[in-house]
Structure formats: C-alpha cells, structure tokens
C-alpha positions in Angstrom: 182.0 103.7 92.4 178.7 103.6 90.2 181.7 103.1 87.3 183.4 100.1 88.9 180.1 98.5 89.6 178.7 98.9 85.6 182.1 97.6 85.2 181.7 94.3 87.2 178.2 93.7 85.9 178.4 94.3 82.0 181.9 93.8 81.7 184.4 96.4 80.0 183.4 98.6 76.9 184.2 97.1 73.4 185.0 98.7 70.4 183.1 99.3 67.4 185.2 97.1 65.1 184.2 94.6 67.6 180.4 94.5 65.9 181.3 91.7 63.5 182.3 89.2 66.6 179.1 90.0 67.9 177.1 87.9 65.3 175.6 84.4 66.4 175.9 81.5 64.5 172.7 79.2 63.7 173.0 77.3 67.0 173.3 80.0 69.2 170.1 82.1 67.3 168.0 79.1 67.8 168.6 79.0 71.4 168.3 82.9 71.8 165.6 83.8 69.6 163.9 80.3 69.8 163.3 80.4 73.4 160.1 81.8 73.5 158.6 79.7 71.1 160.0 76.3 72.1 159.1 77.3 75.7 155.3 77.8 74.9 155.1 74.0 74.9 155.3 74.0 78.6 152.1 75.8 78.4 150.4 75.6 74.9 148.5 71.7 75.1 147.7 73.2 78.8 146.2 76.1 77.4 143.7 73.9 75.1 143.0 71.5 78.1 142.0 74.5 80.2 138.8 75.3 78.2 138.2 71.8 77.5 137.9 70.5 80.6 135.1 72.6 80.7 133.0 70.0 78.9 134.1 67.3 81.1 137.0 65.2 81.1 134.9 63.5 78.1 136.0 66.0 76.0 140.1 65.8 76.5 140.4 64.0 73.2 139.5 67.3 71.0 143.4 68.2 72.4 144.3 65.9 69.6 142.7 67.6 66.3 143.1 70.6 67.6 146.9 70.0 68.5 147.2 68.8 64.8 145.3 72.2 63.1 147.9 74.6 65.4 150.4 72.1 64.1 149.2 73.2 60.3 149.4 76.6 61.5 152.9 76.4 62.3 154.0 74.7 59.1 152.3 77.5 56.9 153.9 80.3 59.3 157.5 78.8 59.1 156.9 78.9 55.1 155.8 82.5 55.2 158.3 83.8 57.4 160.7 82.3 55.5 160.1 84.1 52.5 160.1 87.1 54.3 163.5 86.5 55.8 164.7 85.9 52.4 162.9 89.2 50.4 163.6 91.9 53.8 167.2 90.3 54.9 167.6 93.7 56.7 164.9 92.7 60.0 162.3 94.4 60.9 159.9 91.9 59.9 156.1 92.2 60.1 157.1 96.0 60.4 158.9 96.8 57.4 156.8 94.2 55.2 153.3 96.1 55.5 155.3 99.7 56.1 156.5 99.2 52.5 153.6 96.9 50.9 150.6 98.0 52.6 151.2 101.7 53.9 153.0 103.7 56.8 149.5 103.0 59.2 149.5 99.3 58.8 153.6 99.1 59.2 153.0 101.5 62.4 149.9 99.3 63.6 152.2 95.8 63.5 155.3 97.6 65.2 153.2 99.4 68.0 151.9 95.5 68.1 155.2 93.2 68.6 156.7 95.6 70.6 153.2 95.5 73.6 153.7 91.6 72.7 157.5 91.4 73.6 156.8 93.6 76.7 154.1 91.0 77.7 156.6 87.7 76.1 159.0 89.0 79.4 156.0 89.0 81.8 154.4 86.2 80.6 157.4 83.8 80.9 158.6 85.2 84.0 155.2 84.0 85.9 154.9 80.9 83.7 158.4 80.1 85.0 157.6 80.6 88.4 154.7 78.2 88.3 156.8 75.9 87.3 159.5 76.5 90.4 156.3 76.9 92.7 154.7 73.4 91.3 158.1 71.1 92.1 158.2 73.9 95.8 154.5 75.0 96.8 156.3 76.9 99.5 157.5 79.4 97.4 154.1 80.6 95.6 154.0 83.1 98.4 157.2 84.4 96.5 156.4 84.3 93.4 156.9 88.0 92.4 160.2 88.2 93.5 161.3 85.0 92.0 159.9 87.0 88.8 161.6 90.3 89.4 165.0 88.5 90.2 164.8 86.6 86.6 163.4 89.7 84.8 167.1 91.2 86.7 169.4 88.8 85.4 168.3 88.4 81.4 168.4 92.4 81.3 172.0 92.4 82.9 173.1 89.3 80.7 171.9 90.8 77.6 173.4 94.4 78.8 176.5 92.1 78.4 176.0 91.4 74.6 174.3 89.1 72.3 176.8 86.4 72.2 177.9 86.6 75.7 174.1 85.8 76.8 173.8 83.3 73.3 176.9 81.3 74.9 174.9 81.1 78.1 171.5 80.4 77.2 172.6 77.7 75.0 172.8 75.5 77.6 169.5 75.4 79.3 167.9 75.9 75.7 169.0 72.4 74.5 169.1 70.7 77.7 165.3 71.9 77.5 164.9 70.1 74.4 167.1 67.0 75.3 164.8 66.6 78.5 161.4 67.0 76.6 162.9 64.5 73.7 163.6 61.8 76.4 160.1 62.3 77.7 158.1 61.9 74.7 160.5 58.8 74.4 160.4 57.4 77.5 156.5 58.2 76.8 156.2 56.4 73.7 158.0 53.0 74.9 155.9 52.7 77.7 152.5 53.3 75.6 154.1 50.8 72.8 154.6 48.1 75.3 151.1 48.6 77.5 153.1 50.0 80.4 151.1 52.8 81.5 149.8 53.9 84.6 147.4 57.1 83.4 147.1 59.7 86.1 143.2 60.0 85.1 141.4 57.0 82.7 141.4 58.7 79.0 138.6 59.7 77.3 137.0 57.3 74.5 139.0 58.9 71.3 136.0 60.1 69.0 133.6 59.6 71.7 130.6 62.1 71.6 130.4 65.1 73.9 126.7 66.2 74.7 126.7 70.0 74.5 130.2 70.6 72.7 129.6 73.7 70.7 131.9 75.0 67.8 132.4 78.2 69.8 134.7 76.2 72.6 136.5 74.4 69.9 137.5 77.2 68.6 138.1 78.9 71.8 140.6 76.0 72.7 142.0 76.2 69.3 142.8 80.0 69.9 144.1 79.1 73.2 146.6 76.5 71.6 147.8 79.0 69.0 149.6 80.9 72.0 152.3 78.0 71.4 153.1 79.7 68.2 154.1 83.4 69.1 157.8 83.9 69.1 158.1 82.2 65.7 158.3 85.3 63.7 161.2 86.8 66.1 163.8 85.7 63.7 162.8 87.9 60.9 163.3 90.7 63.1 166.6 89.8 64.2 168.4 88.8 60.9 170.7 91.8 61.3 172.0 89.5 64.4 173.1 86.7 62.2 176.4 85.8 60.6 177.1 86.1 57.3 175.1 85.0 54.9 172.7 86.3 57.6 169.4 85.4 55.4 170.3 82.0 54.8 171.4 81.1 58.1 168.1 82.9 59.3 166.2 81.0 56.9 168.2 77.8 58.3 167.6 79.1 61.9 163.8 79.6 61.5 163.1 75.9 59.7 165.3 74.0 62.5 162.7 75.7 65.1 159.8 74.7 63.6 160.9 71.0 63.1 161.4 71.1 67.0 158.6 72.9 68.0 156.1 71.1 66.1 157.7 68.0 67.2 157.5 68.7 71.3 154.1 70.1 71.0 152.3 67.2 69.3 154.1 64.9 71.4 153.4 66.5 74.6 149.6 66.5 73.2 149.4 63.3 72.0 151.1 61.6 75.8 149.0 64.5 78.0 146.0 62.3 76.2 147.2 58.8 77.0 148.2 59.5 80.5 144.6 61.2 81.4 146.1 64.4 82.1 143.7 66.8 83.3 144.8 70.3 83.7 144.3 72.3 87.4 145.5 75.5 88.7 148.3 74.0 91.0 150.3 71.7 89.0 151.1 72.1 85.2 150.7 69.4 82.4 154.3 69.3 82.2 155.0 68.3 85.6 151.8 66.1 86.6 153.1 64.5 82.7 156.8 63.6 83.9 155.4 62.6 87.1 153.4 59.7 85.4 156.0 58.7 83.0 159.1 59.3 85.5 157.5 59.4 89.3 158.8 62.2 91.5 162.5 61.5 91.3 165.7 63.2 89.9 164.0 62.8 86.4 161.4 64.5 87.5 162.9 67.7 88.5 165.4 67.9 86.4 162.9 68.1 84.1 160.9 70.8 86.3 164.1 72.7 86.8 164.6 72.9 82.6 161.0 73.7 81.8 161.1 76.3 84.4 164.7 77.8 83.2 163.5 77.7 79.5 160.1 79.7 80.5 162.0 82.0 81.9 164.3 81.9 78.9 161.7 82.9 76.9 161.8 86.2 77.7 165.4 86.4 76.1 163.7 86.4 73.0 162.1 89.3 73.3 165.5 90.9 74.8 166.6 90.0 71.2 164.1 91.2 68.9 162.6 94.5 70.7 165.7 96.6 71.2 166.2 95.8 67.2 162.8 96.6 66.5 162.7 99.6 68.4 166.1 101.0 66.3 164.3 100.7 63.5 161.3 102.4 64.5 163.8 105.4 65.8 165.5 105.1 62.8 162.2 106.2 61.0 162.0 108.7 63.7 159.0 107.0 65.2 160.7 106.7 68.9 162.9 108.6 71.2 166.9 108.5 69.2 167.8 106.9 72.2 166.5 103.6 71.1 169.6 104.2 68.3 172.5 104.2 70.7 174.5 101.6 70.9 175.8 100.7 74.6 179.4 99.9 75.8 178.9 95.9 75.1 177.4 96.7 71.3 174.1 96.4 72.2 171.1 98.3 72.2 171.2 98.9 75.7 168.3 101.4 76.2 166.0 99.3 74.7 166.9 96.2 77.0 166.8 98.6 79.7 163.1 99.8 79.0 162.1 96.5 77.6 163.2 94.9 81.5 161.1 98.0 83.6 157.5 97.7 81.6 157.9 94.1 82.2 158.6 93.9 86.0 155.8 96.7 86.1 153.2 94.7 84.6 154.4 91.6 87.1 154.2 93.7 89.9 150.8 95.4 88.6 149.3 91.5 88.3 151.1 90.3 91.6 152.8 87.3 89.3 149.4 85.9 87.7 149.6 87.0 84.3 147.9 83.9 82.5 145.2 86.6 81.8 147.5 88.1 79.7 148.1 85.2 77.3 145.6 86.1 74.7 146.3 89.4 74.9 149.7 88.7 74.4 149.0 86.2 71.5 146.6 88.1 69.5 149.3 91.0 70.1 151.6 88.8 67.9 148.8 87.4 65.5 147.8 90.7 64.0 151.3 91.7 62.7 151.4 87.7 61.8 148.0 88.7 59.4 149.7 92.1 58.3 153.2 90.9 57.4 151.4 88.2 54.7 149.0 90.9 53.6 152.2 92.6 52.9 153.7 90.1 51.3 151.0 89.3 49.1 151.1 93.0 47.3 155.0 92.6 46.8 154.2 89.7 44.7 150.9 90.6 43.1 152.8 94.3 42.5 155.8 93.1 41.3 155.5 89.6 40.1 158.8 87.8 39.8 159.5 84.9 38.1 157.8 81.7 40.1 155.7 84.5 42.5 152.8 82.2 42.4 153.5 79.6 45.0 155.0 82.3 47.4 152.2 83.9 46.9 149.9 81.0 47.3 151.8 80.2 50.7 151.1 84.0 51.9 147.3 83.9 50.8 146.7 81.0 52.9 149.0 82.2 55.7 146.9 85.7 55.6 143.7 84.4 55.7 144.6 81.7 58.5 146.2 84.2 61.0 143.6 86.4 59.9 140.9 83.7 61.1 143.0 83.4 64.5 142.9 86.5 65.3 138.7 87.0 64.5 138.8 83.8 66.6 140.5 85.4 69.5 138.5 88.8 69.1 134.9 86.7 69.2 136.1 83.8 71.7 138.2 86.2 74.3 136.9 89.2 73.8 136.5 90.1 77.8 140.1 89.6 77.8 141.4 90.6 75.0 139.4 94.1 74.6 142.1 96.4 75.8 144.0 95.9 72.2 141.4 97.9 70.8 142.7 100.9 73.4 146.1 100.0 73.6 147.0 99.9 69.9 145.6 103.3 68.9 147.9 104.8 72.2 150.7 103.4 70.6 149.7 104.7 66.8 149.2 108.1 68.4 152.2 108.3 70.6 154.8 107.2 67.3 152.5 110.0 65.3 153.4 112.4 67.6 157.3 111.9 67.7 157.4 111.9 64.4 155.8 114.9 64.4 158.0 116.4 67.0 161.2 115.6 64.9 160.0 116.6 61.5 159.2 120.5 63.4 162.3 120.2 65.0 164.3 119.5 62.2 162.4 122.0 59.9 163.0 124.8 62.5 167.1 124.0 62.7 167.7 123.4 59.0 169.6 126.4 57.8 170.8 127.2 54.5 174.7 126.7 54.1 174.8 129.1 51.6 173.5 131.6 53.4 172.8 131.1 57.0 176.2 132.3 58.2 177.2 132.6 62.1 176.7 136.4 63.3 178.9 138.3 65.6 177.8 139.7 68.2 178.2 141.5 71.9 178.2 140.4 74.9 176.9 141.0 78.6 177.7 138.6 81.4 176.1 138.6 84.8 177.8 137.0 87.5 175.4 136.4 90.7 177.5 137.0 93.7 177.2 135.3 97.4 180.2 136.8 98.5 184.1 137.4 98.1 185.2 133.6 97.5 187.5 131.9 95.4 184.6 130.9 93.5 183.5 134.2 92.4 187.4 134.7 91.8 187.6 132.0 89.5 183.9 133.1 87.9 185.2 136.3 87.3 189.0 135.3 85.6 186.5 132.8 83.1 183.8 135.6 82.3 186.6 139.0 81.7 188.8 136.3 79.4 185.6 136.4 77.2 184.6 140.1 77.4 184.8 143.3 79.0 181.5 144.1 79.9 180.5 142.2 82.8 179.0 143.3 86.1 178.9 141.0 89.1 175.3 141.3 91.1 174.9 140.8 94.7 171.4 140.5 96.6 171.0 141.6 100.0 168.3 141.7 102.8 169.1 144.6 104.9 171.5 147.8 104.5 174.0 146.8 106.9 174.8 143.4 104.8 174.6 145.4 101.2 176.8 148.1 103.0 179.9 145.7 104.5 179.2 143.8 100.7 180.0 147.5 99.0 183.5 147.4 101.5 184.8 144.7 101.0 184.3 144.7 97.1 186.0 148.1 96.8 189.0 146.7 98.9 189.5 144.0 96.6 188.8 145.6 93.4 189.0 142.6 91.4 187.8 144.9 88.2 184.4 144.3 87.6 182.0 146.5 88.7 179.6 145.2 91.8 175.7 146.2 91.6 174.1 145.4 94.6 170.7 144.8 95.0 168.5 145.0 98.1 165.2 142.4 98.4 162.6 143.4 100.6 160.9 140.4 100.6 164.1 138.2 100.8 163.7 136.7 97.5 166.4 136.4 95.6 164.9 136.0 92.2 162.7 138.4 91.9 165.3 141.5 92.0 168.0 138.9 90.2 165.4 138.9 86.8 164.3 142.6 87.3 167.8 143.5 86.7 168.5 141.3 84.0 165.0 142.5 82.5 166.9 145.7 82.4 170.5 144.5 81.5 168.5 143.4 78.6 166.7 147.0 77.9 170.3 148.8 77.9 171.8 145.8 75.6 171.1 146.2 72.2 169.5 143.8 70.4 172.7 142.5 68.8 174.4 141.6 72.2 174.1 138.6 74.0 173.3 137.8 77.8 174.4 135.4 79.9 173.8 134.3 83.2 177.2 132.9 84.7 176.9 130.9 87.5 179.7 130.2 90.1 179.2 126.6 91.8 182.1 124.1 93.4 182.3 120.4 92.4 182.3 118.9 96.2 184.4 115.6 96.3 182.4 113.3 97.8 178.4 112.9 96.4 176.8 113.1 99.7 178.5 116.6 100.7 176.4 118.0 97.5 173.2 118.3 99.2 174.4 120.4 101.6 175.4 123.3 98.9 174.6 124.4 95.4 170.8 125.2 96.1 171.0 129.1 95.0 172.6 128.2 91.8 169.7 125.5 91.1 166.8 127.7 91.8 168.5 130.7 89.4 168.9 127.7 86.7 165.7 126.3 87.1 164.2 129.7 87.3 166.1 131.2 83.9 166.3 127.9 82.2 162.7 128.4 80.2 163.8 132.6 79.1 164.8 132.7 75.6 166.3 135.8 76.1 169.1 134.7 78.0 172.0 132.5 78.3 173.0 130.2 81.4 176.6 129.3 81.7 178.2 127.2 84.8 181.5 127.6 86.0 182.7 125.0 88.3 185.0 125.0 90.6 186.2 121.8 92.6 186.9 121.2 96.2 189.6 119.3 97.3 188.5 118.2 101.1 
C-alpha cells in the first residue's frame, strides 16, 4: 500500500544512467533557481517603502536612489558570482570558496549560513505568497497557514519527482510571472508618457526635503531593499545541475537573471513612485500597483494569481540549492551520510524532505507572519555573500593569474559592499536580526561534532589488511522459549544448522506451569536441551540476563553468544500490535550489551 502510494506521488524509480537526462538546460535553471530572486520584486520596493513611510509620505521619493544603489549592488554581485561559477564549476559556492581560500571555520560559517537562509527562503515565500492570495480574497487570511502548508506539500513532492520534472513545471508560472510584470511596467510607462495617470496617493515632490530624515533610516530602507537580492548566488551552488558545458551555461544562466531582475525591480520602483503608492499591511505594492494601472479586472488578478504562484515559487529555489549543498557538506562529513543518498527519482531526496519539515515548522511556529523573518533571512544570505568574495580575493592575490587584477578589483568592491550590507543590517535591525549571533555558532558546533563523530568512528573500524584477519571462534545460542510452537520449531532448525551447542530457555511463574513446560518438552524432544527458569517476581528479564550472565561465565572467552529470537511476520500491519511485545522488550533490553549477540528469526503467518 505505502509502496503503490510513493509510487503514484513520485512516480517510478529511474536508473542511475538516467543522471545525465536529469540536467536542465539554461531556460529551465532560470526558472528553477531564479525563482526566489525574481520573486523578491513582489516584495523588495515594498520593503523600502515600509520604513519610509515612516517619515511621511514626503519621503516616498528616497525609493528611487535607493532602488538605484540595490540596483549597483546587483550588478557587482552578478560579476562576482560569475567568476566564481567559472573558477569552482563543481557548486558549492560561498561554501567551497572561503573553505578553500579562507579556512575550514569561515567555509563552515557560510554553509551553516545558506543552508538557515534556504530553510527561511521556503517559509518566507510561502507566507509572502499567501498575502498575495489573501489580498485579491480577504476571506481567506483566516487560512493562511494552511494555504502555506499545502504549497510547502506540493514543491517537496514535485521536486521528490526530480529536477527536470518540477523545471518543466515551474517554467510556466516563472515566465508568465515575468511576462505579466513586463506588460505592467509597459502598460505603466505609456500611460505616464502620455499624462494618463490616475495616482492612487498624489506623489511626493522628487528631491523635496524631508524635515527629520536621518542617515540611519536611509540606510535602514536600503538594507530592507537588499532582501530583493538573496537567491542570486543560488546558481553557483547548483552548477552540478546544469548541462554540459555546465559553467558556461551557469555563467549564461546567472547574467540572464540579473538583466531581468534588475529590470522588474527598478521598474516596479520607479511606477510605485508615480502612482503614489503607499505601502499598508493589507494590500501589497504589487496589487494596489496593477490596480491603478489595470483596475480590478482579469488583468488584475491574473497578475495577483502570478505574483502569488511565483512567491510561492520561490521556495523551489531553495529545494534546488540546499539538498546540493547539504551533499557536499556530508561529503566533507559535516552532516548525517544521509544527505548523500540519492532517492528513486535521482534526487537528493532526504534533503528535500528535511528542507520541506523545518519550513512548515517555522510557518506553523509564526502562525503564517514571517515578514519578521526577512532580515534575518537576508543577512543569512549576505554573510556568505561577504565571505565567498573574501575568498575569492586570496585565490587571486595567492595565486595571481594572468589578468587577476580586474577580477580581483570586482571581488574587492563586491567584499566590502556586502560587507557594508551586512554591518548595515546588524546596526539598523539589530532587534530582529540578533538571533544570528546564536543560531550560527549552533550550527558551527553541531557540523563540529559530526565530524568528530565520523573521524572516531572511522579511526576505531580501520583495520589493517595485512594483518587484521577474521578469527574463528565458538558459539552459544540461546533461544527464549514461550512455548511448543512452530515458531520455536523453526528457531530451533535455523540455530542447530549453525552449531551444536544451543539450549532453549523458558521462564515460568509458578511450578505447575515450569512442570507441564518440562512434559511436554521431553515428549517432543526436538534435541536441544530445555532450561527452565522460574521468576518470582514475574519478570521475565531479570532471570532471562542472569542466565545469560552465566552462559557467558561457562563460555570461554573465544565463543560467541547470541540471543535468538523467534517472532512471526503477521500479514496484515494492524494484527502486529497485538503480538511480538516479549521479543521487543528482550531486544530493547539486550540491544545496549556488548557481550552479546541478538539474532531474529521470523517466521510468517499466512491468515
């Protein structure tokens, strides 16, 4: 049943050869690791109006400049990330740059990083995507979590599917996304160019002064409008996903999402200016904006019904880059191996799997509102941002190629900007932004420790080949008895075709029960010798390891024991609750003794 029902949601198992179909081509990358940047238009110009509007509506027309510096931002971001795609074509990004440039700590500091920020990418575009469902249908705010969980459901069963499956499918939305912002900021334009009009709000004087602006809320809003840019460097973690040549059509990938993004967010700031939009907590820029330009018709929520598909969308990003970056931190032995395993669709199906739970936890824990979690989760992207150019400036200052000095001019100035972000976001957020400074040393300490676990681990099961040869040795099997069954019949036939000494041990309560036990053992003298056992305190442990304490005492200390266990298979699921509890306790009980061996023999029921 639970088969046939994986079956029907993931689809059949593919083989391993398959891995090279599984590839994505530059169009389908840039709608599945795109996503989450393109989407944070929807939300990025609103971010910078939020603490602007602070000021007064006077001071709407700082969205402008500071629209343009995030727009700077982005432009020296796509150049350093594109040198990184090209010098670390194997992923792993901001991780591998400052593991290998700047030191195992820093490498470990900018992993523990993205992969708290993808976690948070899922949550965050989940409950931005329901605001925009619960803006065009105020009637469903009340379920807003759900709406979340139910989205958060789907993208972790379509990317349990496989990469290209869910790139075919997300494709669609993606562009139609774009398509519908595009003919916006068109439709926009021609009806500012020709004095058509209607502003929701009259627009501030441009340039006008602001009594009481201060430098600390510019840059506050400017932090705040620098959440538009995390999910750019998602590609360099993912070039493994890429057809051949993967670097170059990464590189291509990477430069056709910043021409886009920069284009939709400067356009959505420039037209949220002229239309007077003023941001409040029950209707987004992006709706009150294709209001004003379209009025509430099919233009209007088909634009809703986009913006809200590609915020949920977003999230697929982070399906793409974690379970990669999560390999490669397993692969350094930094998380469990299971983030290494492949699933039956080729993909890295524990990872989707943990990356979907953490995120419908932290919707859940926030009951849907998780705009408290945008800086966190920005500054969670900016600090391997500042680390991954520190990184790359030592590769070139350390090994100094031929024509390293405009790369490395690109990474100074990338460094020291993200750098400046993220001092920004520490000073201007700090009350929301504070639990980094717990979080991040949790995660340092937690990858320190497995590591630690599977270097001791692997010390203490290295042999010597040469050496370390197998030793034989004895044997004594114990067989706990209930009764005379065809279970113990079929214990018994396993434990005598692997040695001659075993001894079959039965508990009783009373001497009448150990007495007819004795009887009917001797009249079926199956040729293993019965010890019975009487418990005083009907326990049945406590005489079951006294007697092995003292199988153990007569063994020598060449012989093994083992602890065979008869138990039936029922054939339905729901009958095994009713049996199988003795065998249980006496594994559960045994299971932590070094000294002893625990072997089940099963037997199945037909009926």
């Amino acid at each position: 049943m639970v088969s046939k029902m994986k079956r029907i949601l993931i689809g059949p198992p593919m083989k391993s050869t398959e891995l090279a179909d599984e590839k994505l081509t530059k169009f389908k990358a840039l709608a599945v690791l795109s996503s989450d940047a393109l989407s944070s238009v929807a939300y990025g110009t609103e971010q910078i109006l939020m603490v602007l509007i602070i000021m007064g509506a006077a001071a709407l027309w700082y969205s402008i400049p500071i629209s343009v510096a995030v727009l700077a931002l982005l432009l020296i971001l796509i150049l350093s990330y594109r040198q990184i795609i090209h010098n670390y074509p194997s992923g792993g990004g901001a991780y591998m740059v400052a593991k290998e440039n700047l030191g195992l700590s820093f490498g470990l500091v900018a992993g523990g990083s993205l992969l708290v920020d993808y976690i948070l990418t899922v949550a965050v575009s989940a409950s931005a995507g329901t605001d925009a469902i619960t803006s065009a249908f105020p009637a469903l705010h009340e379920h807003r979590v759900l709406i979340a969980l139910v989205m958060i459901s789907a993208l972790t069963l379509l990317n349990l599917r496989g990469i290209t499956e869910s790139a075919s499918i997300l494709a669609y939305p993606v562009y139609l996304f774009i398509g519908a912002i595009m003919l916006m900021m068109v439709s926009g334009a021609v009806q500012a160019l020709t004095g058509q009009i209607e502003p929701v709000t009259a627009p501030p004087a441009y340039g006008a002064a602001v009594p009481g602006i201060t430098l600390f809320l510019l840059l506050k809003a400017f932090s705040s409008g620098c959440s538009a840019l995390t999910g750019v460097e998602a590609v360099s973690n993912a070039i493994p996903n890429f057809k051949a040549p993967a670097p170059r059509n990464a590189a291509a990938t990477l430069m056709m999402m910043g021409v886009i993004l920069g284009t939709m967010f400067i356009g959505i700031s420039v037209l949220a200016y002229l239309y007077g939009i003023v941001p409040n907590r029950t209707e987004t820029v992006i709706s009150q904006l294709a209001n004003a330009i379209f009025g509430r018709g099919a233009m209007y929520y088909f634009i809703q019904a986009v913006t809200a598909l590609i915020l949920f969308l977003a999230a697929n990003t982070a399906f793409s880059a974690f379970p990669l970056l999560a390999f490669m931190l397993a692969k350094d032995k930094f998380m469990p191996r299971m983030f290494k395993v492949r699933g039956d669709r080729l993909g890295f199906s524990n990872g989707i799997i943990i990356l979907g739970f953490f995120s419908a936890l932290l919707i859940v824990l926030f009951n849907g509102h998780t705009e408290n979690l945008i800086p966190l989760y920005a500054i969670g992207v900016f600090i391997p941002f500042t680390l991954s150019q520190a990184g790359m400036m030592r590769k070139w200052l350390r090994e100094k190629p031929k024509g390293w000095t405009l790369p490395f001019a690109i990474n100074t100035v990338g460094m020291l900007t993200t750098l400046c972000i993220t001092l920004i976001f520490l000073f201007t957020k700090f009350a929301q932004v504070w639990m980094v400074f717990l979080f991040l040393p949790a995660v340092i300490y937690v990858f320190r420790k497995i590591n630690q676990h599977y270097t001791a681990i692997a010390e203490e099961l290295r042999i010597d080949i040469h050496t370390d040869k197998p030793c034989k040795k004895g044997s004594t099997v114990v067989i706990p008895v209930a009764g005379i069954t065809r279970v113990v019949r079929n214990s018994i036939s396993y434990a005598t075709s692997l040695t001659d000494n075993v001894v079959a041990v039965y508990i009783g309560f009373d001497e009448e029960e150990i007495a007819k036990m004795e009887q009917k053992w001797a009249e079926w003298n199956p040729g293993v010798r019965l010890i019975c056992l009487r418990s005083r305190y009907r326990s049945i442990m406590r005489p079951l390891i006294k007697f092995i304490d003292t199988i153990e005492w007569k063994t020598s200390a060449t012989d093994h024991v083992t602890i065979l266990i008869p138990q039936f298979v029922t054939k339905r699921w729901w009958h095994y609750v009713l049996h199988n509890q003795t065998s249980l306790l006496i594994r559960a009980y045994l299971i932590a003794r070094k000294d002893v061996t625990i072997t089940t023999v099963p037997y199945h029921l037909n009926k």
